[in-house]
ZAMARGU-4260 file (C-alpha; in steps of 0.2 Angstrom, whole numbers, plus 5000, padded with zeros to 4 digits):
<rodrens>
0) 5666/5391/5569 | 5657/5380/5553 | 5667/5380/5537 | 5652/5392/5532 | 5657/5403/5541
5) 5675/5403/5540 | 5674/5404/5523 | 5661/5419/5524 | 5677/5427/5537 | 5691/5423/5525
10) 5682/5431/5508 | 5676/5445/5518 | 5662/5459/5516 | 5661/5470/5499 | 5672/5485/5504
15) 5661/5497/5494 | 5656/5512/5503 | 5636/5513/5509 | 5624/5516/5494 | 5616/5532/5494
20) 5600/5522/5494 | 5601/5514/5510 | 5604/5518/5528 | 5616/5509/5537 | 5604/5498/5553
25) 5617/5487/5562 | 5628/5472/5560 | 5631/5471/5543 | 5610/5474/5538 | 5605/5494/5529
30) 5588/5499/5526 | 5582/5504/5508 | 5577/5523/5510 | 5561/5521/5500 | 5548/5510/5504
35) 5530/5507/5499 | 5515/5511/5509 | 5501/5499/5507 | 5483/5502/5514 | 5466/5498/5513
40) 5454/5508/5501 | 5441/5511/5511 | 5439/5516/5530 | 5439/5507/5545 | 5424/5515/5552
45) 5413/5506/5539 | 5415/5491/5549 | 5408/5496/5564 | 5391/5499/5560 | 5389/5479/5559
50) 5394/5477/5578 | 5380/5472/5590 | 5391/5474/5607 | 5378/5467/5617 | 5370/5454/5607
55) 5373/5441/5620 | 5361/5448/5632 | 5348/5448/5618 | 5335/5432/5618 | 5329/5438/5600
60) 5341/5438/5584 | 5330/5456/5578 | 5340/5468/5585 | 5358/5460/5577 | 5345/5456/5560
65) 5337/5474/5561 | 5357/5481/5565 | 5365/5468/5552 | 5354/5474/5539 | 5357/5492/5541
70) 5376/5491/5538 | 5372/5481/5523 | 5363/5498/5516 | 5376/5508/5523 | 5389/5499/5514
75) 5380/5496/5496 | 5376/5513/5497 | 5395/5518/5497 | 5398/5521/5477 | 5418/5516/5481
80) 5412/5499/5487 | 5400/5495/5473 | 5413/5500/5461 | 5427/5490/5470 | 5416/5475/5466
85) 5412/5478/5449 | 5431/5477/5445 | 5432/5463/5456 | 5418/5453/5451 | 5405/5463/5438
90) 5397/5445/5438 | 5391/5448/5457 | 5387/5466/5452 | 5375/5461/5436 | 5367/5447/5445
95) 5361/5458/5462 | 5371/5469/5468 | 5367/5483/5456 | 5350/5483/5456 | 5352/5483/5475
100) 5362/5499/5475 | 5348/5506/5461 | 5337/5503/5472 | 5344/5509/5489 | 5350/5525/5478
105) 5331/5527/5472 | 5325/5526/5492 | 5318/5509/5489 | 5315/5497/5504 | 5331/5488/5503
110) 5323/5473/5501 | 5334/5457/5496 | 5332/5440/5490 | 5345/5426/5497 | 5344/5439/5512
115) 5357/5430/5524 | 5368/5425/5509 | 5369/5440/5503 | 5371/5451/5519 | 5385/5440/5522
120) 5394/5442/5508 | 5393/5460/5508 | 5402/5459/5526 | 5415/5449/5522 | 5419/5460/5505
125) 5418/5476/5517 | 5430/5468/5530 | 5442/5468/5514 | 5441/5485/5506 | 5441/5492/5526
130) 5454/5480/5534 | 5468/5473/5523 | 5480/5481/5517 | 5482/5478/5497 | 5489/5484/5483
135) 5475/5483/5470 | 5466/5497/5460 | 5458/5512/5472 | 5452/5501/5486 | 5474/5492/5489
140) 5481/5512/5482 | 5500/5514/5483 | 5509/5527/5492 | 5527/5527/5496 | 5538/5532/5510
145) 5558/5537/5514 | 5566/5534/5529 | 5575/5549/5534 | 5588/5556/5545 | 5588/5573/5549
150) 5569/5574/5556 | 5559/5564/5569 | 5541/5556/5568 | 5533/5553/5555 | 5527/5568/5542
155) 5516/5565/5529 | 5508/5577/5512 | 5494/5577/5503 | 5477/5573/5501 | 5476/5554/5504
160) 5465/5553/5488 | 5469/5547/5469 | 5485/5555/5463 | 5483/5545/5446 | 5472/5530/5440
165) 5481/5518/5425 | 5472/5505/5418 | 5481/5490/5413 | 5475/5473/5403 | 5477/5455/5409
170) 5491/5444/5402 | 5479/5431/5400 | 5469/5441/5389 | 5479/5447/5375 | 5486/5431/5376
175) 5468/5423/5371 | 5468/5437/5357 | 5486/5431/5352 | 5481/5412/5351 | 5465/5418/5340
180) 5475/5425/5330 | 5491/5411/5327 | 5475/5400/5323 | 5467/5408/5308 | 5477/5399/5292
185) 5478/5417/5282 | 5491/5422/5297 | 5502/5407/5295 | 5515/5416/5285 | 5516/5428/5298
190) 5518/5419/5314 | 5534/5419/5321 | 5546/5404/5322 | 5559/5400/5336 | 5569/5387/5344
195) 5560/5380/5361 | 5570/5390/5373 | 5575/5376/5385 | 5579/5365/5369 | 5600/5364/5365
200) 5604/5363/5345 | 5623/5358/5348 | 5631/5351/5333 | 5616/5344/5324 | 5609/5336/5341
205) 5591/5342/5349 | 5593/5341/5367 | 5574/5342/5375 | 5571/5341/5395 | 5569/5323/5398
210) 5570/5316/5383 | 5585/5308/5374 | 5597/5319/5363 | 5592/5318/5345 | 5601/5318/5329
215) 5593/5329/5317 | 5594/5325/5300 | 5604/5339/5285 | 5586/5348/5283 | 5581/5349/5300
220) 5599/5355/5303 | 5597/5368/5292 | 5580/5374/5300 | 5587/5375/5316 | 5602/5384/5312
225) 5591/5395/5304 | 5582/5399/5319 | 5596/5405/5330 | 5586/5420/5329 | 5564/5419/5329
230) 5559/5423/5312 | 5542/5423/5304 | 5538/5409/5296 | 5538/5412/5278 | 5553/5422/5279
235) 5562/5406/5286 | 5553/5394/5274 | 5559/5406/5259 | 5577/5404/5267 | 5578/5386/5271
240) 5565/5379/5257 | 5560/5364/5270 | 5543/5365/5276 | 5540/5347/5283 | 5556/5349/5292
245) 5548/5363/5299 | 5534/5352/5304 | 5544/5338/5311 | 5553/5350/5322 | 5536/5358/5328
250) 5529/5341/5331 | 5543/5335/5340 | 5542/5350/5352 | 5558/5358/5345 | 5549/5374/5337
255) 5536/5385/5343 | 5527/5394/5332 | 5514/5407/5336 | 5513/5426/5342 | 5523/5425/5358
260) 5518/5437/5372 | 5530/5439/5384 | 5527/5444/5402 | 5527/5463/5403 | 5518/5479/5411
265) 5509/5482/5392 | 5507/5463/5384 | 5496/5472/5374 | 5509/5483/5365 | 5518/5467/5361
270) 5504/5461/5351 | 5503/5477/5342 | 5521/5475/5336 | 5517/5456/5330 | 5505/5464/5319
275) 5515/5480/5313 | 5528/5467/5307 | 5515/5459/5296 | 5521/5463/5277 | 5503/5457/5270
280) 5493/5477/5270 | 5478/5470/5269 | 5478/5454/5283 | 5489/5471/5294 | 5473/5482/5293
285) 5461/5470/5298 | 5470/5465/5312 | 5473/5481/5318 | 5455/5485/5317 | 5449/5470/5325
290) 5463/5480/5341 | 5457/5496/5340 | 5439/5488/5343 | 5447/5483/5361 | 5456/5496/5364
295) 5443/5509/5360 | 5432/5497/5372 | 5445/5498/5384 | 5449/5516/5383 | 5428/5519/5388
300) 5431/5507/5404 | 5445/5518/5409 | 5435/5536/5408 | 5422/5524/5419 | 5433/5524/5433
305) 5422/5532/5448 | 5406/5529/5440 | 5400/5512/5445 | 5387/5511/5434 | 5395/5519/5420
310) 5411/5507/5423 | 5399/5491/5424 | 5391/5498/5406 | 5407/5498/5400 | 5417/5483/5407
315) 5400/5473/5398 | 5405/5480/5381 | 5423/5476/5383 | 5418/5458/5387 | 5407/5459/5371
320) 5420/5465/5359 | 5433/5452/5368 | 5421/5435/5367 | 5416/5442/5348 | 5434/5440/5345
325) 5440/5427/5353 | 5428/5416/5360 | 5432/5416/5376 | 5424/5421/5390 | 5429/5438/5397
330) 5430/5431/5416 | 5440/5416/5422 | 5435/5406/5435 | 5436/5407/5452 | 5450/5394/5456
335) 5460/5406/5444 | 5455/5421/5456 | 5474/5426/5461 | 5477/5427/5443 | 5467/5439/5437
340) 5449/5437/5434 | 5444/5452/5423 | 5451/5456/5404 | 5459/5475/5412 | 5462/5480/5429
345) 5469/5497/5437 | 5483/5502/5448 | 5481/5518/5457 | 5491/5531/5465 | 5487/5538/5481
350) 5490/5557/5481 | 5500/5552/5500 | 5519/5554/5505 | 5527/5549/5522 | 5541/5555/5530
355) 5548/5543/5543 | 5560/5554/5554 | 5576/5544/5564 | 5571/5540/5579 | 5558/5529/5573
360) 5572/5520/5564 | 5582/5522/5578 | 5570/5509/5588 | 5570/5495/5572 | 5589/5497/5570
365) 5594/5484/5583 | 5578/5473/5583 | 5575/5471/5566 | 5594/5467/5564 | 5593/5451/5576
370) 5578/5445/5567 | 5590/5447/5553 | 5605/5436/5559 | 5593/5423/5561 | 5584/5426/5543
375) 5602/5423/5536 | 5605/5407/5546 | 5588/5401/5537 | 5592/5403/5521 | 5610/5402/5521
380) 5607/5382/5527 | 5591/5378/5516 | 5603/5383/5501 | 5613/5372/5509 | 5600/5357/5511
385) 5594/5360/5495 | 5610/5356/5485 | 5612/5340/5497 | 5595/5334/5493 | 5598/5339/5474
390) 5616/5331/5474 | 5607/5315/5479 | 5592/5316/5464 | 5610/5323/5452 | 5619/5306/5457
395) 5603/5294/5455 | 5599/5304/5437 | 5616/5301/5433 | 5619/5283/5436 | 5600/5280/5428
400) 5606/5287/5412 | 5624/5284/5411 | 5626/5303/5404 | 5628/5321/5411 | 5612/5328/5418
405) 5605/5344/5409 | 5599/5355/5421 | 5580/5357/5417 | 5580/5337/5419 | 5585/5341/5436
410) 5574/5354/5442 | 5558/5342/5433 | 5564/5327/5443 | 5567/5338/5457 | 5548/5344/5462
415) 5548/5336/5479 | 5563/5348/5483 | 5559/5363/5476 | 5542/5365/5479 | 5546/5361/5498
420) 5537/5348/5502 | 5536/5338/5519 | 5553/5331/5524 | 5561/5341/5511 | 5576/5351/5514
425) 5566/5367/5518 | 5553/5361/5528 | 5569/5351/5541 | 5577/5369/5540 | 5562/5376/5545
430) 5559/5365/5559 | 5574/5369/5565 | 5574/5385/5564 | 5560/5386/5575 | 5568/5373/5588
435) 5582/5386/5590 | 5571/5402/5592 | 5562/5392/5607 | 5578/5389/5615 | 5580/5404/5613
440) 5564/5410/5622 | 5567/5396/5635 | 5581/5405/5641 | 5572/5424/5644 | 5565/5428/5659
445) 5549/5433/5652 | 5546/5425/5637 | 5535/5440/5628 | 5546/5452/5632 | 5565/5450/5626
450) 5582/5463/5623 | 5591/5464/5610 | 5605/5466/5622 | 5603/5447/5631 | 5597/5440/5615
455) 5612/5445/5604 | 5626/5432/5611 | 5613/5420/5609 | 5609/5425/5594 | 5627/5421/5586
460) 5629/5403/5595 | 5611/5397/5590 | 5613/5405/5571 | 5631/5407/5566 | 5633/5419/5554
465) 5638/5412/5535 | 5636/5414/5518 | 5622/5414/5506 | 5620/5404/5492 | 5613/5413/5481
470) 5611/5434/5476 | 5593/5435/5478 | 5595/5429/5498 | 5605/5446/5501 | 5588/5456/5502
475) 5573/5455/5514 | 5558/5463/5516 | 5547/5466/5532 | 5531/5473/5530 | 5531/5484/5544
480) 5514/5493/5554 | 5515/5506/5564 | 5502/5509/5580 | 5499/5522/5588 | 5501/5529/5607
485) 5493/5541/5617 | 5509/5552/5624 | 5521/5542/5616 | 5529/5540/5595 | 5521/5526/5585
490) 5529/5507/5590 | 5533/5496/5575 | 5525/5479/5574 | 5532/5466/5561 | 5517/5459/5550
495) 5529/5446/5539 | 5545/5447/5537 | 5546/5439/5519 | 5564/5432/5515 | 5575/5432/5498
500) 5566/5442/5491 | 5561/5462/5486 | 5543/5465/5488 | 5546/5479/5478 | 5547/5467/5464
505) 5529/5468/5460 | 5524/5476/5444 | 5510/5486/5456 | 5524/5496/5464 | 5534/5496/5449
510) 5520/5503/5438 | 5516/5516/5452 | 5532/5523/5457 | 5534/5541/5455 | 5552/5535/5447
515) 5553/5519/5443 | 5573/5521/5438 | 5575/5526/5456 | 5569/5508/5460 | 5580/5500/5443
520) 5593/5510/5450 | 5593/5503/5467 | 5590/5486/5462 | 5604/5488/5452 | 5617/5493/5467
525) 5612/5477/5477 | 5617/5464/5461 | 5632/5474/5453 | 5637/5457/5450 | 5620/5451/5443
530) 5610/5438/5446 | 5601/5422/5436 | 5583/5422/5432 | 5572/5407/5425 | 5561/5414/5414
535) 5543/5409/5418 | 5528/5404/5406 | 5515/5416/5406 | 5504/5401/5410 | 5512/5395/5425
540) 5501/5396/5442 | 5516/5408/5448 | 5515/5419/5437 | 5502/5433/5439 | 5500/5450/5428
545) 5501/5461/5443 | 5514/5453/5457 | 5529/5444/5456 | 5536/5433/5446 | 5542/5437/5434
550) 5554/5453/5441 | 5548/5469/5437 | 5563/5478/5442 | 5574/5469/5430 | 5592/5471/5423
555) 5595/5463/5408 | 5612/5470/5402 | 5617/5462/5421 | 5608/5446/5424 | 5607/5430/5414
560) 5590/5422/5410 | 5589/5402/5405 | 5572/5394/5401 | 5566/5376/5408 | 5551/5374/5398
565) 5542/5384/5383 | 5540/5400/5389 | 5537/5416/5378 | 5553/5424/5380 | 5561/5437/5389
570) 5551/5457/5388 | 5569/5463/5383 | 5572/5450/5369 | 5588/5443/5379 | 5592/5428/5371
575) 5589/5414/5386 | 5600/5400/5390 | 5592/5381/5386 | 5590/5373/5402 | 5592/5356/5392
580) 5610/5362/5387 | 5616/5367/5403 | 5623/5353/5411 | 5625/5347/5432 | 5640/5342/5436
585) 5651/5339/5453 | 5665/5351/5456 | 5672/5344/5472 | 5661/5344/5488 | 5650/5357/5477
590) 5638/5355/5462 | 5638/5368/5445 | 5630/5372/5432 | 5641/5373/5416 | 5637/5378/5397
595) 5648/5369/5386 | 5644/5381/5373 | 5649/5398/5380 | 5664/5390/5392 | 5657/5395/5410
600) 5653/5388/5424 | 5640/5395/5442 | 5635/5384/5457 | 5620/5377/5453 | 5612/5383/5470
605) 5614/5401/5462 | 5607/5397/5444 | 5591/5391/5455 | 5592/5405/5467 | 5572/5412/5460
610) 5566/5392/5465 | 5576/5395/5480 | 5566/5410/5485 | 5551/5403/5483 | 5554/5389/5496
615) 5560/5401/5508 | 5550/5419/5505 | 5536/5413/5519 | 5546/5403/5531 | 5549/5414/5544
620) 5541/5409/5560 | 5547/5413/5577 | 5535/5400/5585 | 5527/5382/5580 | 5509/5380/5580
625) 5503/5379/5598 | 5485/5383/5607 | 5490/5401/5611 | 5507/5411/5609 | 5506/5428/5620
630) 5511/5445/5610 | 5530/5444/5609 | 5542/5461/5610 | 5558/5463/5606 | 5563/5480/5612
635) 5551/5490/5609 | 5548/5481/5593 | 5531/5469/5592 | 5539/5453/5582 | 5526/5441/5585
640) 5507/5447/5589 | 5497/5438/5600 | 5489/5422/5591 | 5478/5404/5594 | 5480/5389/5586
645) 5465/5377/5587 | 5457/5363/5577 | 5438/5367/5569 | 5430/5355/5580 | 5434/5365/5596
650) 5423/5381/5589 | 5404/5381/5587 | 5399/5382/5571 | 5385/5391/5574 | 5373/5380/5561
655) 5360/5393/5561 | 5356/5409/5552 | 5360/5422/5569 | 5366/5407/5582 | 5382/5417/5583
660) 5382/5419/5603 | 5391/5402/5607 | 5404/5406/5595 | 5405/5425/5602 | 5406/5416/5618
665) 5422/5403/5614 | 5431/5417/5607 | 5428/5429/5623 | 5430/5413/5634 | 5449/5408/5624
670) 5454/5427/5628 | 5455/5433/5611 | 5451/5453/5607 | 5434/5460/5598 | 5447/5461/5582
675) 5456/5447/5576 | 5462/5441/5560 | 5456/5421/5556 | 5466/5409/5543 | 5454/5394/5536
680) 5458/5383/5522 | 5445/5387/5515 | 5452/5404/5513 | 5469/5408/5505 | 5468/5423/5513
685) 5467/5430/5533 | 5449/5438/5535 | 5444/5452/5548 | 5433/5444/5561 | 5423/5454/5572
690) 5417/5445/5589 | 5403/5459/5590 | 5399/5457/5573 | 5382/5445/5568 | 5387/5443/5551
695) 5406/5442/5553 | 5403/5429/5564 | 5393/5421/5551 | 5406/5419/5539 | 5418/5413/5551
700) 5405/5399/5556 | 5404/5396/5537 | 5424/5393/5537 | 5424/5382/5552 | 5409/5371/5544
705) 5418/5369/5528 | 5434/5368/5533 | 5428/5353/5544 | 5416/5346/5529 | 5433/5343/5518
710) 5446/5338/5532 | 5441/5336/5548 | 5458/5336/5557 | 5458/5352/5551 | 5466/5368/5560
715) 5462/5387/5560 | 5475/5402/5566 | 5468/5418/5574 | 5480/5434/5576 | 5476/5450/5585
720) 5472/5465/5574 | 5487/5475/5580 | 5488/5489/5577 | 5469/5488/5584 | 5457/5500/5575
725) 5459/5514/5587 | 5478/5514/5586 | 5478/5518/5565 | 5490/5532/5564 | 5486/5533/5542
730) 5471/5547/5537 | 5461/5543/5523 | 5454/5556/5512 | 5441/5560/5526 | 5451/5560/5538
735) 5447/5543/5543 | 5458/5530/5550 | 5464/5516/5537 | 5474/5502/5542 | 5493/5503/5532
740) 5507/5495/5531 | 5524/5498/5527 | 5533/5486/5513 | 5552/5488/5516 | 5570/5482/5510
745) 5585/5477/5519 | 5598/5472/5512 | 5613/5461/5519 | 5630/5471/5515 | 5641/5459/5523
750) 5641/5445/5509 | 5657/5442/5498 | 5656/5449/5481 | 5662/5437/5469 | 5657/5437/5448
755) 5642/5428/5443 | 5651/5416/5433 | 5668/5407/5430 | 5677/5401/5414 | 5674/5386/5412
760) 5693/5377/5412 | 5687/5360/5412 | 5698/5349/5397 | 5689/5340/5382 | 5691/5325/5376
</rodrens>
């Protein structure tokens, strides 16, 4: 047994009797009761009218162009898909593909410039709305299921349509409206003042990430102390008396001033109480009107929802009133697509619930459990790699300076580590992780189909149970699909099993739960002993309006929050802790994080623990890349699908307008179904390729041909569509199949409980 693990014997499990909100799977692991259902908006039937089965026999390219062109008008003509794409990208829909729709609507010919393009891009938009399974606006609705006990199958209720459409804004937008605001010289007065929250004002010495501690002189003293608390800036000029000691601080990076919008469900409202707070009548008014323009527009794009000309109309006067006022433009640009494009987006409900009864949890209980151990060995030694690998950049700060290392000195000098690059502590981990698994496949008899019966003793030599080391690692959270059988129940298939961290965290689920304190609530039995949280800038690449980070199901009168650069503040107003006051120091074999101001001490792995999901929240992978990896069951469980490897220059490109059959023909001859999902870097995302589809086969040819253009060593990853479109078990409103998936929480109930921190006994000199 590893001192891990003897440790992790010796403390123990928490004693505390199952939560109501979870049921118990096996070894240690419970399920939470609620879980998410995510779908695609639109139904899968839509993509069918691309297919040309057998185009391959055809010598002309007329039938897949005459058939190709068809599903194009068949899809435009689709109100829900045009309106999808005018929240998405009114830009597209402004430029052609409203006047297409007008015209298709008004029985015109159809007729389209740019025809290939454009026929292409309506494929691979459609293979989105109908295929992947979102959470975003009417075309990615949330539902949400419970696991239950006392009935089998699965049971579902309602309609399947729109239960409830909000509308929310972009971060990125209200804080353009905020910066226009900080700038005007009339608003001075009235901007708010506070200390850089990762800056430490001990004693009358500025400490700032990476630079030297500062003595401040008596007037700068007095400023700062002034400023324990943000105030606006005349009030702290009328205390204090000391303006260019204001501005030395400001210039030095020590004070921020401005209107800072933290990250929140409603930035907007935030705004609104900046301006409430404004003592000045007149300078209040006029900002509030210059609001009430947005909202007013605003409030005319929400009643547009389902009217997709009505909803273009109004998105354009929106992005009038918003680049009258601030100048800005009201789309960013496509490299900032995962953070929001638009000024508002929407979050729907779908009017859907889902019973899932107990024998289908019966037939996850065991395999999902084993995938678990193995989950916990991952991240229990990558927390344990990562402190080696910081201990090393600790020491070498250290020496360099001759002082104590703050703590956001360590994570800035730290990059490599935490964000997991090559021969980084998470990407050894991970390559060994997968070593393990194929020893573990080379020892079944029939390496696609394993037991959890012979895999189990395995399991617990290969990945010895152990501690995690930090809170966040205690939860897990598989998307699972479900796929339907003729004469049998539904089998589960895993998609992702994303670790360290609860999918639920998203502000989408959060926003559209039918009781969000239910979720607060749950959340809130997993960390009874809390948790730490960086707080993120709203401007970091992370950091989106809709997903996570930041958490959306937070606690603040549980966990501590600590800043490492000028963020805007936690939603709460919970003071955050100066991550150039919190110090890295060795306490035996083991690094900490103390405060010397409020006398505590936390292993630094744990203060880290958000950085710490990131590196590890995609990492699970049975198998390394290889040329073809057969569908793997565990059980009765699919864990793995079926999936192909292959560098671009083994496919055709097809450089041609409808030369799709060679490609059609590589795919058929390398074994893979009609359906499969394609991974290209030129693409963030997988995308629904069709191997009886023109036009899908077109885009792919596009990916392989610039994938190739910008690195030619590089590699592509097909996966089966599994379940296959005949094996959807979710109706949509129609009645048609929609693919779905299930976002679900585990949690691991046999880690030691222990309190977040310790006083710090350390002696002074």
């Amino acid at each position: 047994m590893t001192a891990a693990a003897q440790a992790f014997a010796l403390d123990g499990p928490s004693s505390d009797a199952e939560p109501g909100h979870r049921i118990a799977l096996r070894d240690g692991w419970s399920l939470w009761r609620l879980a998410a259902l995510r779908s695609a908006g639109m139904p899968m039937a839509w993509l069918e009218a691309f297919a040309v089965p057998d185009a391959a026999d055809d010598e002309s390219d007329l039938r897949s162009r005459e058939t190709s062109a068809a599903a194009v008008r068949h899809v435009v003509g689709q109100p829900a898909f045009v309106e999808a794409v005018t929240w998405q990208n009114p830009a597209l829909v402004r430029n052609w593909l409203g006047r297409f729709a007008a015209d298709l609507a008004a029985g015109g010919d159809g007729r389209l410039s740019r025809r290939d393009q454009r026929e292409a891009l309506v494929a691979f938009l459609a293979q989105r709305y109908c295929a992947k399974n979102e959470t975003i606006g009417f075309f990615g609705p949330v539902a949400w299921a419970r696991f239950g006990e006392d009935h089998e199958d699965v049971r579902t209720s309602g309609t399947a349509r729109l239960r409830s459409r909000t509308l929310f804004r972009e971060q990125w937008a209200v804080d353009a409206i905020a910066r226009t605001f900080a700038a005007r010289p009339e608003l001075r007065p009235h901007l708010v003042a506070r200390r850089h929250p990762a800056c430490s004002f001990d004693g009358g010495v500025l400490r700032r990430p990476r630079r030297r501690p500062q003595p401040l002189d008596a007037d700068e003293a007095v400023v700062a102390a002034a400023l324990a608390r943000p105030r606006q800036v005349g009030e702290l000029l009328t205390a204090c008396g000391t303006p260019e000691a204001l501005d030395r601080l400001v210039t030095a990076g020590a004070v921020l001033v401005g209107l800072p919008i933290p990250v929140t469900d409603r930035p907007e409202d935030v705004l609104r109480g900046h301006v409430a707070r404004i003592d000045d009548d007149r300078l209040r008014a006029g900002l509030a009107a210059e609001l009430d323009r947005i909202d007013d527009a605003a409030a005319v794009v929400a009643a547009s929802a389902g009217d997709p000309v009505a909803l273009r109309d109004a998105l354009e006067r929106l992005g009038e009133e918003f680049r009258s006022l601030t100048g800005v433009g009201d789309q960013r640009a496509k490299t900032d697509r995962d953070l929001g494009r638009c000024i508002v987006y929407e979050d729907c409900r779908r009017d859907l619930d889902v019973d899932i009864g107990a024998d289908l949890v019966d037939d996850l209980r065991a395999p999902l459990a084993l995938l678990l151990d193995t989950a916990r060995w991952l991240v229990a030694e990558t927390g344990a790699e990562v402190e080696r690998d910081l201990a090393a950049r600790e020491a070498s700060l250290r020496e360099a300076s001759g002082r104590p290392v703050a703590l956001c000195d360590l994570v800035m000098a730290s990059g490599d580590v935490l964000g997991g690059l090559p021969g980084t502590a998470v990407s050894r981990v991970a390559a060994d992780f997968r070593a393990r698994w194929a020893e573990l496949l080379a020892t079944a008899t029939d390496a696609s189909r394993l037991t959890t019966a012979r895999l189990t003793p395995l399991v617990r030599l290969l990945f010895p149970s152990g501690p995690v080391r930090w809170r966040a690692a205690r939860q897990h959270s598989p998307d699972m699909m479900l796929r339907e059988r003729p004469g049998d129940r539904p089998q589960w298939v895993l998609g992702e099993l994303h670790l360290a961290v609860n999918t639920l965290e998203n502000r989408a689920f959060a926003t559209q739960a039918d009781d969000r304190a239910e979720l607060v609530a749950a959340t809130a039995a997993d960390f009874p002993d809390g948790r730490f949280v960086p707080v993120l800038p709203a401007r970091s690449p992370d950091v989106t309006s809709r997903t996570y980070p930041p958490l959306a199901l937070d606690l603040p009168d549980r966990y501590r929050y600590w800043s490492w650069t000028d963020d805007e503040g936690h939603p709460s107003g919970r003071p955050t802790l100066p991550g150039a006051g919190l110090l890295v120091e060795r306490d035996g074999d083991r690094l900490v994080v103390r405060s010397p101001d409020d006398g505590w001490h936390a292993p630094l792995v744990e203060v880290l623990g958000e950085f710490l999901t990131a590196l590890v929240a995609d990492r699970f992978s049975l198998r390394g890349p290889a040329p073809h990896h057969p569908r793997l069951m565990l059980d009765d469980v699919v864990v793995a699908r079926e999936a192909w490897h292959l560098p671009v220059t083994e496919l055709p490109d097809a450089p041609g307008d409808y030369r799709h059959r060679a490609l059609r023909a590589r795919l058929g001859e390398l074994g893979m179904p009609r359906w499969v999902f394609a991974r290209t870097p030129d693409q963030p995302k997988p995308y629904l390729v069709d191997r009886d589809a023109p036009l899908s086969l077109r885009n792919l040819a596009r990916g392989l041909r610039r994938s190739a253009g910008s690195d030619p060593d590089a590699t592509i990853t097909f996966t089966e569509m599994l379940p296959a479109p005949d094996e959807l078990w979710m109706a949509g409103p129609g009645g048609e199949p929609h693919t779905s998936e299930l976002r679900i929480v585990v949690h691991d109930d046999g880690q030691p409980r222990s309190p977040l921190t310790a006083p710090d006994r350390t002696e002074r000199g």
